[in-house]
N, C-alpha and C positions, 0 to 999 in steps of 0.2 A: 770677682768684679774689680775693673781696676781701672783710673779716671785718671787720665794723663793729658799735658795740654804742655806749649810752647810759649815763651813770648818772645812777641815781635818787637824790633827796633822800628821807632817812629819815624825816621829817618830812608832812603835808601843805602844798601851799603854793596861796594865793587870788589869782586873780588877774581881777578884773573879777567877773564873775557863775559865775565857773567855779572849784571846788577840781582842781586835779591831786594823784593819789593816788600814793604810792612805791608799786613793788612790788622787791621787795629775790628772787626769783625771777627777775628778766629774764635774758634770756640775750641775748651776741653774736649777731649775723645773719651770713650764709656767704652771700655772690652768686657764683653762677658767671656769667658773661657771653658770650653767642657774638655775632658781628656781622658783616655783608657790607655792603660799601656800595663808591659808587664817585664820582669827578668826571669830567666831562664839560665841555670848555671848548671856545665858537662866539667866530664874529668879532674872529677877532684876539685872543683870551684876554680879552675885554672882556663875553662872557658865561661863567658857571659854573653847572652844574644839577650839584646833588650829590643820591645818595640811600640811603637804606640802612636794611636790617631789622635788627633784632636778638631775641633770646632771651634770658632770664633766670630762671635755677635760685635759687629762696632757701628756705635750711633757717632755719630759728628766727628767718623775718622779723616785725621789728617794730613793730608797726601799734600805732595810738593807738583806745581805744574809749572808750565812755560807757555805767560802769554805772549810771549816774544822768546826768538830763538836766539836771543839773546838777556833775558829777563828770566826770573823763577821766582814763585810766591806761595805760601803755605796758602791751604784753603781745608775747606771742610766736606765731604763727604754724607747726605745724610745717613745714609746706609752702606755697611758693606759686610763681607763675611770670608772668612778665612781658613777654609778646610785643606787638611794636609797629614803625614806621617812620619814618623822619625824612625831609624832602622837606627843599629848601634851595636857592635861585635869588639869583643878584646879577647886575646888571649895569650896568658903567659907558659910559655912549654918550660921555661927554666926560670931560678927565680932570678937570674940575672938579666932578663930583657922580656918585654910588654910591649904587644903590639894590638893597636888600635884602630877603628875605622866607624863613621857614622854617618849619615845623609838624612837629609832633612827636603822633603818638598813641601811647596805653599801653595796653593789654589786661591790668590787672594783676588777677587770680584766685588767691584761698584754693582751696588742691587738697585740702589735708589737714589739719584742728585738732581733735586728739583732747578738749581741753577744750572746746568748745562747736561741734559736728559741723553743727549748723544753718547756720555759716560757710561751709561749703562751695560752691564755686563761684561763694560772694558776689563784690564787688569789692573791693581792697585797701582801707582807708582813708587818707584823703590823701593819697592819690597819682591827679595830676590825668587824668581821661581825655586830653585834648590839650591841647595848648601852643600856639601863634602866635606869631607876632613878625614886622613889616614896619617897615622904615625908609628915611628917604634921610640921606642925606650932603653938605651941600656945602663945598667947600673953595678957597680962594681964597690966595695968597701966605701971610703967618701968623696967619688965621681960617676957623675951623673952625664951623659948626654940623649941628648933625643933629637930627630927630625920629624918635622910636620908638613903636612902638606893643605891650603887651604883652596877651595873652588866653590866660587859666587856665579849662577849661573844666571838666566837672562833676564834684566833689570830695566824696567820700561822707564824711560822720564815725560812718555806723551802721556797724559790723561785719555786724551782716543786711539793710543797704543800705537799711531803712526811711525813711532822712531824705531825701523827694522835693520837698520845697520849699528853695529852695538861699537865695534872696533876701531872706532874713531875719536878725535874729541868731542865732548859734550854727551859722548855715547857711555856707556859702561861695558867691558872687556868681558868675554868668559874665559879667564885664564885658573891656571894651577899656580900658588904662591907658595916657595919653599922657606922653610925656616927651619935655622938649629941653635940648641943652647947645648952649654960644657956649664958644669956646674960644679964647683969642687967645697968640699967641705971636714978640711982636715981636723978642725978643731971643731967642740962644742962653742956652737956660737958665732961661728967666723964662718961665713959663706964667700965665695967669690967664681962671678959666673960671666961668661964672653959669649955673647951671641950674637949672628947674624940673619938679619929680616930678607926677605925675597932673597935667597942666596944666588939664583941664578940670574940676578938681575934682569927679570920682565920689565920690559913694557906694557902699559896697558894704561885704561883709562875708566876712572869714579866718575861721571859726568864731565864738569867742566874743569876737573883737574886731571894730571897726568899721577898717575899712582908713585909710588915711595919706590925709588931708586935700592939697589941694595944698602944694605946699614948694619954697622956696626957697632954693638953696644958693650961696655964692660962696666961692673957692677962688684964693689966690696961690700958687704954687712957683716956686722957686726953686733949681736944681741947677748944681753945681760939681766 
């Protein structure tokens, strides 16, 4: 059981082309959670196939809408429920490189909202129908590198699911997002690692921002 809640600024506040509105009504969210899953490990523990359903009770969940196609405001849901499954595969044939893969779907439905009844049966908003993510790994003495790959698939911002074109602004993208880290560690202690986010630089689009350009980060530590 797990009881999560937001707050709102009293204020409105702009941000790009979009006002977000307070609402000084919102209420905490109440998840209840059930879940079955299991592992399953082949040749020599050097394959893993994991997998698992789950279910999800939420009273006073809180979903983001747009009373205006230019406005968005948290609100409350009084019912809703969130059925789905996670798939999950790794395996390493050498011990020098791990290669990975996992997917996640969500079934998430408005069951009940006495404030605007039209909601019902809609899809949540912002919360992604599925998820992806595949990777490798290689590793050698103290260097490390790996690629990732991530995919958010279709992400409603209408409470009545109206918004069908996703690949616009305001919309959300279903793209593939690359990323790689180098990671080196010569000494005990002394880490230093260079990595680059979206490596192919997409475009695409989180609502009413445009997503992260390619980027470049580098990183010394040092622990004692």
């Amino acid at each position: 059981l797990i009881v999560t809640g937001v707050q709102t600024c009293a204020l409105p506040i702009s941000s790009g082309s979009t006002t977000y509105l307070p609402n000084p009504q919102l209420k905490p969210e109440t998840l209840t959670t059930y879940e079955l899953g299991g592992d399953q490990y082949f040749w020599g523990r050097k394959v893993r196939l994991s997998g698992a359903v789950f279910h999800t009770d939420m009273l006073n969940a809180i979903q983001s809408i747009k009373p205006t196609a230019t406005t968005s405001m948290k609100t409350n849901v009084d019912e809703a429920t969130i059925d789905g499954y996670e798939l999950e595969a790794s395996i390493s044939p050498f011990d020098w490189v791990r290669l990975w893969t996992n997917y996640t779907y969500n079934y998430a439905i408005v069951r009940k909202n006495n404030d605007k009844p039209e909601t019902e049966g809609k899809r949540m908003t912002n919360v992604p129908e599925d998820v992806a993510n595949v990777g490798v790994e290689f590793s050698y003495l103290w260097a490390k590198l790996n690629f990732a790959g991530n995919y958010v698939g279709r992400i409603y911002s209408s409470d009545t699911n109206t918004d069908v074109i996703t690949d616009v602004p305001g919309g959300y993208s279903r793209v593939w997002i690359w990323d790689t880290k180098l990671t080196l560690a010569p000494w005990q202690g002394l880490e230093a690692s260079l990595s680059v986010e979206n490596l192919l630089d997409e475009r695409y689009y989180a609502g009413s921002y445009i997503g992260k350009p390619r980027s470049v980060f580098t990183e010394l530590k040092y622990s004692f």
